[in-house]
N, C-alpha and C positions, 0 to 999 in steps of 0.2 A: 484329605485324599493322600494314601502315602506316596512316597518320589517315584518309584515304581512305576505302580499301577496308573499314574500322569501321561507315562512317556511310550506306556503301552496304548495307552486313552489317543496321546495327542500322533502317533503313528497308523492307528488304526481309524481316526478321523482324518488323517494328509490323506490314507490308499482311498478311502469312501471317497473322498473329494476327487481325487485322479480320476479314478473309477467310472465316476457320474459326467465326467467332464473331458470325455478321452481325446476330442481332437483337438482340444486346446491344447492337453498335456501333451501329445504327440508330437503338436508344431511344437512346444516348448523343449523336448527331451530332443527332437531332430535337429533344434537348434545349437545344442549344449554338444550334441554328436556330431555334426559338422567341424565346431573348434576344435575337438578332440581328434577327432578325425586326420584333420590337418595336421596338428600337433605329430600327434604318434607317426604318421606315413611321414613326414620331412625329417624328423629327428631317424628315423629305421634308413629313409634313403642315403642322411650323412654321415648316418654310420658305417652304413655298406659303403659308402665313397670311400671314408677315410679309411677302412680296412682294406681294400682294393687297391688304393694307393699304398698304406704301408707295405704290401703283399709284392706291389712292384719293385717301390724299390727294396724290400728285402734280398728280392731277386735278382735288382739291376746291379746295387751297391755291393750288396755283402759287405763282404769283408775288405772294401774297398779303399784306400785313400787317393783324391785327387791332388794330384800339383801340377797348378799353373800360375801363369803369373801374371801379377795386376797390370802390368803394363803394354807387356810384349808377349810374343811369342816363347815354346819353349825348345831351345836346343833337343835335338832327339840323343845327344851324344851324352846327358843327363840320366837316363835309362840305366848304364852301366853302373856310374857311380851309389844311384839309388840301389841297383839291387845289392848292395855290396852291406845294408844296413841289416841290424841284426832282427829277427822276425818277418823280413821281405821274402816271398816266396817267389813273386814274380814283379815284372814291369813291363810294359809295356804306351808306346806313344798313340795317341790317338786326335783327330783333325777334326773339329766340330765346327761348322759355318754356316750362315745361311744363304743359300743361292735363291736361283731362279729357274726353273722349268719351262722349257719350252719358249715359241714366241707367244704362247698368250700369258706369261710372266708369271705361272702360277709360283708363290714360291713355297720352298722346301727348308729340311734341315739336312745339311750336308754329316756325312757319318765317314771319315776315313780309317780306317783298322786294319792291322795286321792280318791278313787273310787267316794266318791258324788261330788267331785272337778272335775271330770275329763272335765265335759262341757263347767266350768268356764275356763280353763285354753286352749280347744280347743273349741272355739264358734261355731267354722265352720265345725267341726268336721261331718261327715256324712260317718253313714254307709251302704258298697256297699252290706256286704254279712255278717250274723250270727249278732250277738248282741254285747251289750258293757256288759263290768264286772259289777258286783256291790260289790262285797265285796272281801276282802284278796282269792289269792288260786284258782279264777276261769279259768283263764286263760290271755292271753295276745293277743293286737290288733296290725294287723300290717297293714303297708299302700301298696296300689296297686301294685307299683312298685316292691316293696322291693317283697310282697304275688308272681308276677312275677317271679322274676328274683333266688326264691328261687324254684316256683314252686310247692306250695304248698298252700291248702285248708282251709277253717272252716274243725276244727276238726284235723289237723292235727298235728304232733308236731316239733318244732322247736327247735335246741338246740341252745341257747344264751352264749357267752362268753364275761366278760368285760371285756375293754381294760385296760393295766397298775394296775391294781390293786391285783393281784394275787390271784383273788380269783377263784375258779372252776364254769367249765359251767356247767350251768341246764338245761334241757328241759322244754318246754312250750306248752301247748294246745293251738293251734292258735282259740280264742273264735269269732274274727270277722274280716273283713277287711274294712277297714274305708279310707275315702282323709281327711285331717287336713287340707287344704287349705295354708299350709307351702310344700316352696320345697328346699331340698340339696342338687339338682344334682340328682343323682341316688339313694344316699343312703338311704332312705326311715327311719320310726321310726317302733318302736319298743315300744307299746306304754303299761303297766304295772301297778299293784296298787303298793300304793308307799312302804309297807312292802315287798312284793316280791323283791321290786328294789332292799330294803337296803340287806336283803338276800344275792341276788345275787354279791352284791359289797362287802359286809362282812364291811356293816357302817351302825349297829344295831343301832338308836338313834339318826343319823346325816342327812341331807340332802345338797346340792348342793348351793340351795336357797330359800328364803322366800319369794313364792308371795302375795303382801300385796294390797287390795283393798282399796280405799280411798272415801267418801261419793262424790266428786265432782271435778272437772277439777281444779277448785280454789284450794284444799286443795290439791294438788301434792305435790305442792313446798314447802311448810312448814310440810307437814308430812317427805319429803322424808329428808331437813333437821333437823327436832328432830330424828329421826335414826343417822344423821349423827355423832349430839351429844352424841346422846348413846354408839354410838357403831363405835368410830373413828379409828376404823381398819381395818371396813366392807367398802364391797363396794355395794355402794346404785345407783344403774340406774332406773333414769326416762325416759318415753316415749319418752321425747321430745330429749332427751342424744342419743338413738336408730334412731330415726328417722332424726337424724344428722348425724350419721356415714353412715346411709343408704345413704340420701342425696348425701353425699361425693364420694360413690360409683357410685353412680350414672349417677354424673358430669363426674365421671372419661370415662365410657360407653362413655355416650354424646359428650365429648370433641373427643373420638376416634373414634367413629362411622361419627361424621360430617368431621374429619380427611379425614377418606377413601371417604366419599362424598366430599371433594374438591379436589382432583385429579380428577373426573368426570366434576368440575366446571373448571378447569386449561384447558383438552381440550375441553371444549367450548369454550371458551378464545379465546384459537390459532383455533381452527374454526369460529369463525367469524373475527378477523383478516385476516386470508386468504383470508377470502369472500372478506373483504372491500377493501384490497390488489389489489387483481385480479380488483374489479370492479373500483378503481380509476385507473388502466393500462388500463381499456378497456373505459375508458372514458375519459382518457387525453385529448384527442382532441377538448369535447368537454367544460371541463373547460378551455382551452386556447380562445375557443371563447365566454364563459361566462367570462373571466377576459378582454377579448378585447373591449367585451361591456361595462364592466364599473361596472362588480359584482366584490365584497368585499371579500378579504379572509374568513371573516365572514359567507359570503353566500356561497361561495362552502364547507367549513368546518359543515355546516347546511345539506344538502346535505348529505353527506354520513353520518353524525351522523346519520342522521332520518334513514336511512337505516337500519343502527346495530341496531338502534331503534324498528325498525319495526321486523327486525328477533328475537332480544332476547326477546320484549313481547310476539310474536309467538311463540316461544321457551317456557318461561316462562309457557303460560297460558295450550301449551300441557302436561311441566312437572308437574306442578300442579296434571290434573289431572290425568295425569301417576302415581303420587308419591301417593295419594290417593288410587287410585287401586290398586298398588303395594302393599302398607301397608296392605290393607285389605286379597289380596291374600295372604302375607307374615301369616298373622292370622288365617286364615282357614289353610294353610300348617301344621303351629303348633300343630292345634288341631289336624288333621287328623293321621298326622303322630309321634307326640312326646307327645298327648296326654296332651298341656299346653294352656291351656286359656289363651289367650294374647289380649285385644283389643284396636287395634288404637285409640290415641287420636285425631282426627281431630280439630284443634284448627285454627279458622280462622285467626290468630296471622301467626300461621305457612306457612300459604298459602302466605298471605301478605308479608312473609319474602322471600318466597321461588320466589314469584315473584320480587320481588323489588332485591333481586341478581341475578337474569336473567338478570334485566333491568342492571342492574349496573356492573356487567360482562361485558355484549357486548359491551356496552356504551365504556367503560373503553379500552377494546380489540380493541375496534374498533376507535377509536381517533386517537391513532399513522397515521396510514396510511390515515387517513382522513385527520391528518393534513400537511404529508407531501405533502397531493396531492393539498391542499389549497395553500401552498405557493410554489409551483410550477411559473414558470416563464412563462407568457403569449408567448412571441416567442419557448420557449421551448417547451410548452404543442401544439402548434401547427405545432410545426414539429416531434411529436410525431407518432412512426406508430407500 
């Protein structure tokens, strides 16, 4: 029989077999679609994360260097000499802490900024309800959540405590509620000009850190090291420093989330093994009279691959578009219900992965028993019942 006309033989006996036998193959190909399924939606959703997150801080960062310092606070009187460095467009001090809200302690992240800063420093910044500050003393913005979970209005007042520092809480006119396009979970910001901040922290003259604007992407890396020269006690973070730690986090998600999607891939596995199982038992007999004629371990081994073949691309191209779907409903859930802008990355990379481990799953799954039923013994397979 030439090589050919074997593998036309042994695909068009796998579909007769499917065919005859559709709910089996259905439980088996829904099985293979579920892994994949999984697969593809977790891998589109972290992709959409980590795009989402680069997206912010592109926006947060830019062109950004931080200097602060490991130990202590930073002089705001630091600000002059830094802009004096060559590629420095701007500087600016800025007071980052975390308080406490309210007496029922929810807490927050404290934000204190140059009032004409405040845009620079939150680009995405948009307000839902009342206005932004402009000068020392008018009041303080808080974000959705936080405005939530405290219950409270434009116009109303807030009392603020900072964490660890000993200093006493104030009350705050809440002037507006604003999204920053940054999120900590629950704990929403607290967002202030930057003399109330130090006020409230009892660090007249000092700030957190210095954000420093650079003319251009090129000059990061040599601004950020003449800081370093200057001031070799400060800690100096570049963009690209943040969005490596981020990165790292990332992978960690990634790594875990396709975790729990291969336990969805494992019983696939053992579903289409069973399949090919069952179907070389129920076709003993007639590999015993395909090996009496004069077929090849090679050609009944062809045979039931094409089979696995057949269910785990069927599998595959359902999970596919299951895992698509999925992700997209997983995105709409979020908005609806947690109020977080999340959107799938559909990467055809992804689709192409998610199929080629369908293939290669069942493939894999399904060999053992395809090949024991190859070298099966012609008298044997024919007193098979």
């Amino acid at each position: 029989m030439p090589g050919l006309g074997v593998y036309k033989y042994a695909v068009k006996f796998a579909w007769n077999d499917i065919s005859s036998r559709r709910v089996r193959a259905a439980l088996t190909i829904m099985g293979i679609a579920v892994g994949v399924a999984s697969l593809v939606a977790l891998m589109s959703i972290t992709l959409g994360m980590k795009v989402k997150v680069e997206n912010i801080l592109a926006e947060t960062l830019g062109l950004a260097v931080t200097l602060s310092s490991k130990t202590a606070l930073v002089p705001t009187s630091l600000v002059t000499v830094v802009r004096e460095i060559p590629g420095v467009v701007d500087a600016y001090p800025v007071i980052e802490h975390a308080v406490i809200t309210e007496k029922a302690l929810q807490p927050a992240i404290l934000e204190g900024v140059p009032p004409e800063k405040l845009l620079d420093l939150f680009p995405s910044l948009e307000v839902k309800e009342g206005r932004v500050f402009r000068r020392d003393g008018e009041g303080v913005l808080i974000t959705s959540k936080l405005a939530e979970r405290l219950n409270v209005g434009v116009g109303d007042a807030i009392e603020v405590s900072p964490r660890s520092t000993g200093a006493a809480s104030r009350k705050y006119r809440v002037l507006g509620i604003v999204e920053v396009g940054l999120s900590f979970g629950e704990m929403g910001f607290v967002i202030m000009p930057l003399r109330d901040a130090q006020e409230l922290c009892d660090r007249p003259g000092y700030a957190s850190a210095i954000v420093i604007r650079v003319a251009s992407k090129e000059l990061i890396s040599p601004v950020a090291e003449a800081l370093r020269k200057m001031f070799p006690e400060a800690r100096v973070i570049e963009p690209k420093q943040v969005a490596m730690q981020i990165s790292k986090v990332m992978n960690v998600i990634n790594a875990t989330l396709l975790s729990i999607a291969s336990i969805s891939l494992v019983v696939a596995a053992l579903s289409v093994m069973n399949t090919i199982t069952m179907v070389v038992r129920e076709r003993m007999r007639e590999i015993g009279i395909l090996k009496a004629l004069g077929a090849q371990r090679h050609h009944v081994l062809a045979i039931f691959l094409s089979e696995a073949l057949l269910l785990s691309l069927m599998g595959g191209l359902v999970g596919v578009a299951l895992g698509v779907t999925g992700a997209q409903a997983v995105s709409s859930g979020l908005v609806r219900f947690m109020g977080m802008e999340l959107r799938p990355v559909v990467d055809p990379l992804i689709l192409t992965e998610g199929l080629g481990v369908a293939v290669l799953v069942g493939v894999a799954a399904g060999f053992q028993p395809a090949w024991k039923g190859a070298n099966s013994r012609p008298r044997e397979a024919l007193r098979y019942k």
